[in-house]
C-alpha positions as CSV (number, residue, x, y, z in Angstrom):
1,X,9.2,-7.5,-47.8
2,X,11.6,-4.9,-46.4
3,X,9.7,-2.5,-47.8
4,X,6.6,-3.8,-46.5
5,X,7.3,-3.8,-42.8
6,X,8.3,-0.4,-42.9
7,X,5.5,1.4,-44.4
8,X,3.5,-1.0,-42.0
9,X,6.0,0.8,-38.6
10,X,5.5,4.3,-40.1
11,X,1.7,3.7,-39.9
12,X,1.5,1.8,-37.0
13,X,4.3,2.2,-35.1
14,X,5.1,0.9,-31.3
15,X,3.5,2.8,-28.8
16,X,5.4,3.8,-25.6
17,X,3.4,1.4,-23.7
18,X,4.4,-1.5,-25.9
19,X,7.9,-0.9,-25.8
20,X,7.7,-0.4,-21.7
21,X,5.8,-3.8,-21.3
22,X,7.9,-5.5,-23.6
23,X,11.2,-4.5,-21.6
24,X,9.8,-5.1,-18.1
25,X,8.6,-8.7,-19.5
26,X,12.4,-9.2,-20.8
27,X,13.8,-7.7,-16.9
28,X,11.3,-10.5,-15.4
29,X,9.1,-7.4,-14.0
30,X,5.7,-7.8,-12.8
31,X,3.8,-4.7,-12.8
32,X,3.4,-4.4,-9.2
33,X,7.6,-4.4,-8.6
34,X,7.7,-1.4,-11.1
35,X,5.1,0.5,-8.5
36,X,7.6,-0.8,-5.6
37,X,11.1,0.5,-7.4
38,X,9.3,3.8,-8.9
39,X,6.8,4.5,-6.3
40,X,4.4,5.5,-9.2
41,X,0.9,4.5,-8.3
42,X,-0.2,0.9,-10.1
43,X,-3.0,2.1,-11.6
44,X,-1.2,5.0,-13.2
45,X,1.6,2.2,-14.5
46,X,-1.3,0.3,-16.0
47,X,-3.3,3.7,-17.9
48,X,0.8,4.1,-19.6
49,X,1.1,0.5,-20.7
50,X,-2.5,0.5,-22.3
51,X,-1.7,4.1,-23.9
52,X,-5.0,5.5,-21.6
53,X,-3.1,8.8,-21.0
54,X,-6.3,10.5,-19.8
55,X,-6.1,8.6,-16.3
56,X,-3.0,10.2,-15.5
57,X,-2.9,13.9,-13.7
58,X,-1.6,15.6,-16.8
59,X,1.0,15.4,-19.5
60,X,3.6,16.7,-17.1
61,X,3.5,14.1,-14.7
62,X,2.7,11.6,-18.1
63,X,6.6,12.2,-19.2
64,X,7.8,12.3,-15.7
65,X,6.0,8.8,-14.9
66,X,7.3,7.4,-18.2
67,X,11.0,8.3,-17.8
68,X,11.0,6.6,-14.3
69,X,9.3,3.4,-15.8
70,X,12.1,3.1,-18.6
71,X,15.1,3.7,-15.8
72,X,13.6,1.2,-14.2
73,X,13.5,-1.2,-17.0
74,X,16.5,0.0,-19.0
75,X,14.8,1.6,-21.5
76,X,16.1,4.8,-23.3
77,X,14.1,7.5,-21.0
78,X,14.6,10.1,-23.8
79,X,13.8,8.6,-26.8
80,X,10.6,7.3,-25.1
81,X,9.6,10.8,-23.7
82,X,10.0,12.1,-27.4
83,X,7.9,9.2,-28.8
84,X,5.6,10.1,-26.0
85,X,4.7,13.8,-26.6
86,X,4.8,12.4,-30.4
87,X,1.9,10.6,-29.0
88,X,0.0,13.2,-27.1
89,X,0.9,15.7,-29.7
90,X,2.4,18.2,-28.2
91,X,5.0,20.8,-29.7
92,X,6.6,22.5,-26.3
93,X,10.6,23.3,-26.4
94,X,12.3,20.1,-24.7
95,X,14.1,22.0,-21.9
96,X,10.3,23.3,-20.9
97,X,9.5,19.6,-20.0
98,X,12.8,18.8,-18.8
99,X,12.0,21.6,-15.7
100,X,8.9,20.1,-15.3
101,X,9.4,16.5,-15.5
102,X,12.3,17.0,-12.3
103,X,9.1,17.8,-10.6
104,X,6.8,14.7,-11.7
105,X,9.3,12.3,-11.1
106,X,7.9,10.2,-8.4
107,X,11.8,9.4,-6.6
108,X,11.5,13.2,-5.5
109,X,7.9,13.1,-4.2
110,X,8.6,12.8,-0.5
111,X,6.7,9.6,0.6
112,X,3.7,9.6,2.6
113,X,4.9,8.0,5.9
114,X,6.9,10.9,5.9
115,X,4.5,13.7,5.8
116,X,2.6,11.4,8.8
117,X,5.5,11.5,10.9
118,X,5.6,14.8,10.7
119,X,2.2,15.7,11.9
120,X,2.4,12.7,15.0
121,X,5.9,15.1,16.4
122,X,4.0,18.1,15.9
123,X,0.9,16.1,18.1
124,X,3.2,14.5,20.4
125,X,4.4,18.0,21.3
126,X,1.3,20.2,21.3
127,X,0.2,17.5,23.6
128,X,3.2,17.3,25.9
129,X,2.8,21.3,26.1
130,X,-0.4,21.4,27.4
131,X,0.4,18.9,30.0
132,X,3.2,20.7,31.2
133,X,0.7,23.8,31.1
134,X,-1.9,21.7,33.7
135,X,0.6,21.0,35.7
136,X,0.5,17.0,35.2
137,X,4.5,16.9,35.8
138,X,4.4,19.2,38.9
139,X,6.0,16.3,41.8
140,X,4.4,17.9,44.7
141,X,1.9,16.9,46.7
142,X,-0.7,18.4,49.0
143,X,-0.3,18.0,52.7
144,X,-3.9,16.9,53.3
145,X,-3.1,14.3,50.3
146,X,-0.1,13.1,52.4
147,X,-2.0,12.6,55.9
148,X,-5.2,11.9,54.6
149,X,-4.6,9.1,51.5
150,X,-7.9,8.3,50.0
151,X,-8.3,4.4,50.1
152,X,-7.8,2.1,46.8
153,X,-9.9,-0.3,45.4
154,X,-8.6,-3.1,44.0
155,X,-10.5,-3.6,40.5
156,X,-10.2,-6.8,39.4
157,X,-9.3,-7.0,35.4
158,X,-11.9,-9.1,33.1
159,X,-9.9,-10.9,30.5
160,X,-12.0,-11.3,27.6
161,X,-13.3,-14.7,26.5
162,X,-11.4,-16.0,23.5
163,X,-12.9,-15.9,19.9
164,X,-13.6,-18.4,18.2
165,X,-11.5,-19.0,15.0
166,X,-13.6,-18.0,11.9
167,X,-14.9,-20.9,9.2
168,X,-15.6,-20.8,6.2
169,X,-14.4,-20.2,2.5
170,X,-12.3,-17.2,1.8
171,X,-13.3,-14.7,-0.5
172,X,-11.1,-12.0,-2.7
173,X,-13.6,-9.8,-3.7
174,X,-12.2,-6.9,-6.3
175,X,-13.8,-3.4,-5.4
176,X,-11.5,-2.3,-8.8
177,X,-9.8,-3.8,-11.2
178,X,-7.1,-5.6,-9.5
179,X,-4.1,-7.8,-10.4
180,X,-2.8,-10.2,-7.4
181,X,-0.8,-13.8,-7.7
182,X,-2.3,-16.6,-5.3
183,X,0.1,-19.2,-4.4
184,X,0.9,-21.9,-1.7
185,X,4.2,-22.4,0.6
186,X,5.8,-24.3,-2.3
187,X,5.0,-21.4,-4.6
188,X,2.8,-23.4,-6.9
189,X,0.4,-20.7,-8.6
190,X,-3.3,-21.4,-8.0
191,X,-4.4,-17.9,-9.4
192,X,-2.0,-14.7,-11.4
193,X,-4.1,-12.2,-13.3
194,X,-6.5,-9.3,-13.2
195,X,-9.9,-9.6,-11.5
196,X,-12.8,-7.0,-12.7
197,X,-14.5,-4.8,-10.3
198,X,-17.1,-6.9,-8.4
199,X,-15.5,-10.3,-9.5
200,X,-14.3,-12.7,-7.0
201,X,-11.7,-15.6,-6.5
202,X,-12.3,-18.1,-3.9
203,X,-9.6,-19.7,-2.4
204,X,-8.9,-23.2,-2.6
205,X,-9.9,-24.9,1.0
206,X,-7.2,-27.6,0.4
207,X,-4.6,-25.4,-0.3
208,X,-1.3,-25.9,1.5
209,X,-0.3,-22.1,3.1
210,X,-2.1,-19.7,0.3
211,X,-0.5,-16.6,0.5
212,X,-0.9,-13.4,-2.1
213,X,1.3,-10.9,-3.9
214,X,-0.6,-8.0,-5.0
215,X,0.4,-3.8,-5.2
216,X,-3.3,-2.7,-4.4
217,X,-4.1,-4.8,-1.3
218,X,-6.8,-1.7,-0.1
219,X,-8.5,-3.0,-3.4
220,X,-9.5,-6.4,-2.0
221,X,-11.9,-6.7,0.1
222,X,-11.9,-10.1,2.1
223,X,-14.6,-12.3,3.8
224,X,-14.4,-15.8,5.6
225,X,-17.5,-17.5,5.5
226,X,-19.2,-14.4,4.4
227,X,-17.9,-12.2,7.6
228,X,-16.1,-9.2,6.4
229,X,-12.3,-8.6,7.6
230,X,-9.8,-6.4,7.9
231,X,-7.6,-5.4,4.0
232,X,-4.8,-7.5,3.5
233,X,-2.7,-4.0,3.5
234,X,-2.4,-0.2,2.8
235,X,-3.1,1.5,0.3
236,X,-0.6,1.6,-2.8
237,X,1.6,-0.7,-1.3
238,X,2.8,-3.8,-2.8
239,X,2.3,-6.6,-0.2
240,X,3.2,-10.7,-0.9
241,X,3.7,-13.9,1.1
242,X,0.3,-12.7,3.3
243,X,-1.4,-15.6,4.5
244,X,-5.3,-16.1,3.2
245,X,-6.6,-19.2,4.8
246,X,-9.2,-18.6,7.4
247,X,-7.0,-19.4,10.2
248,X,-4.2,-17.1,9.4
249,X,-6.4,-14.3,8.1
250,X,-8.5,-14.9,12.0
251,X,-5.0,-14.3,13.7
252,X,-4.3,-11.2,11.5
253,X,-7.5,-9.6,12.9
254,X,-8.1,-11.1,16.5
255,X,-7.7,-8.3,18.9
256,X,-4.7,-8.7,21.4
257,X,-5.6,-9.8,24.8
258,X,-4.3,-7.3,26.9
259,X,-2.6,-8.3,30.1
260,X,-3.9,-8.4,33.5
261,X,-3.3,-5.6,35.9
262,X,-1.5,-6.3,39.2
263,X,-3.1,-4.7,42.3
264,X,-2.3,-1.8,43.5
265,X,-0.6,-1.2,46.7
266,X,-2.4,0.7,49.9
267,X,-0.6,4.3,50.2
268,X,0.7,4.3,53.9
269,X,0.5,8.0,55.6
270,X,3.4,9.8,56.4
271,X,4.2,10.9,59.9
C-alpha cells in the first residue's frame, strides 16, 4: 500500500499551487488577503494556484511571486522555488535566481501611490513657479486701481436641485473573472465565489445592509435599475464592508453640493 502511494507521488506529485492553496486554506486565507499582505496582483495569485505559469510576466518574477506567497502562508519558500523551476524545467545555477528573485519580490516594488505623489509635488511646483513668474503673488497695486475701483456684482450662487435617490435592483456585473463575498450587517453570506466574465449576481432587495469584499473592485461593474455607476474601488485593491443597496451605492456617487458664496464686499477708494 506503501508502496503504492509512492510510485503514485513520483508520478503525480503536488504541484506548487496545491501545496500554496492548501496552506493558505489551513492559515484561514482568502485569496484576496494574500494580494493585500504580498501586494502581488490577484490575478497573478490565481494563474500560481492553478499551475497557469504563462499568465505571469516571466519565470523571474514566477519564483519571486511564489516565495512571497509561501512567507505569507508559512510555507518553506525554498523548497517550493526548487519544486517550482522543477516544474517549468529550468536548469539555471540557484544563486542566478536568488539575484533575480530580490528584484521580483513584490515587498520591494515601490507602490503606486507613491510614484503618484511624486508626479502631483513635481506639478504642484512647476505650477507654483510659473505663478511666481506672472507675477500672481506681486502685493502691489496700481494707483488708478486704488482711486478708481471697478464696481462688483454680486452674483448670486444657484444651488443645484437635489437628485433623486436611484431605484431599482442592483447589479454586479463581472467584466473578468472575479471572486467577491456578498454579505449583510450580521455577516450572513448571501454570495462567496467566482463569477465568469459577463455573468451577473443580483443583489437581494430584502437584504439587511449588503456589503462586499472583493480584491478586484475595478472588475465589477455596477448598475441600479439598469443606470451605470461609479466602481466600488481602485484597481488592485482589496476593498470590503462597501455598501451595495441602491441607497448607499446613490450616496457613494451623488455629487457634493457645494456651498453658497457670501457676497462680496464694495472696495471703498482710498484718499
Amino acid at each position: 500500500m506503501t508502496d503504492t502511494g509512492s510510485a503514485e507521488a513520483a508520478l503525480f506529485p503536488e504541484r506548487v499551487g496545491d501545496k500554496l492553496r492548501a496552506a493558505r486554506t489551513a492559515a484561514g486565507y482568502d485569496l484576496s488577503d494574500i494580494a493585500t499582505r504580498t501586494r502581488i496582483p490577484l490575478r497573478h495569485l490565481e494563474a500560481i494556484e492553478s499551475g497557469n505559469y504563462s499568465e505571469l510576466p516571466s519565470i523571474t518574477y514566477a519564483v519571486g511571486f511564489v516565495k512571497a506567497y509561501a512567507r505569507t502562508v508559512g510555507g518553506d519558500e525554498v523548497e517550493l522555488a526548487k519544486t517550482l523551476r522543477s516544474e517549468l524545467g529550468q536548469e539555471i545555477a540557484s544563486q542566478s535566481f536568488d539575484a533575480d528573485d530580490e528584484v521580483a519580490d513584490p515587498a520591494r516594488i515601490p507602490p503606486k501611490w507613491l510614484a503618484w505623489t511624486a508626479i502631483l509635488i513635481v506639478l504642484l511646483f512647476a505650477g507654483g513657479y510659473g505663478l511666481w513668474r506672472n507675477g500672481s503673488f506681486d502685493g502691489g497695486t496700481s494707483p488708478v486701481a486704488e482711486t478708481q475701483p471697478a464696481p462688483v456684482k454680486k452674483v448670486a450662487v444657484a444651488l443645484p436641485a437635489a437628485k433623486p435617490a436611484a431605484a431599482g435592483p442592483v447589479i454586479l456585473t463581472a467584466r473578468d473573472d472575479v471572486w467577491f463575498r456578498v454579505y449583510d450587517k450580521n455577516d450572513k453570506v448571501l454570495f462567496e465565489g467566482v463569477k465568469k466574465k459577463g455573468e451577473a449576481y443580483t443583489v437581494p432587495a430584502d437584504a439587511d445592509t449588503p456589503m462586499i469584499r472583493t480584491g478586484r473592485a475595478d472588475q465589477i461593474a455596477v448598475t441600479i435599475g439598469g443606470a451605470q455607476v461609479a466602481a466600488l474601488g481602485p484597481a488592485e485593491t482589496t476593498v470590503k464592508d462597501i455598501g451595495i443597496s441602491a441607497a448607499a451605492l446613490a450616496a457613494r456617487n451623488a455629487p457634493p453640493v457645494p456651498p453658497q458664496a457670501a457676497p462680496a464686499a464694495t472696495p471703498t477708494a482710498r484718499p
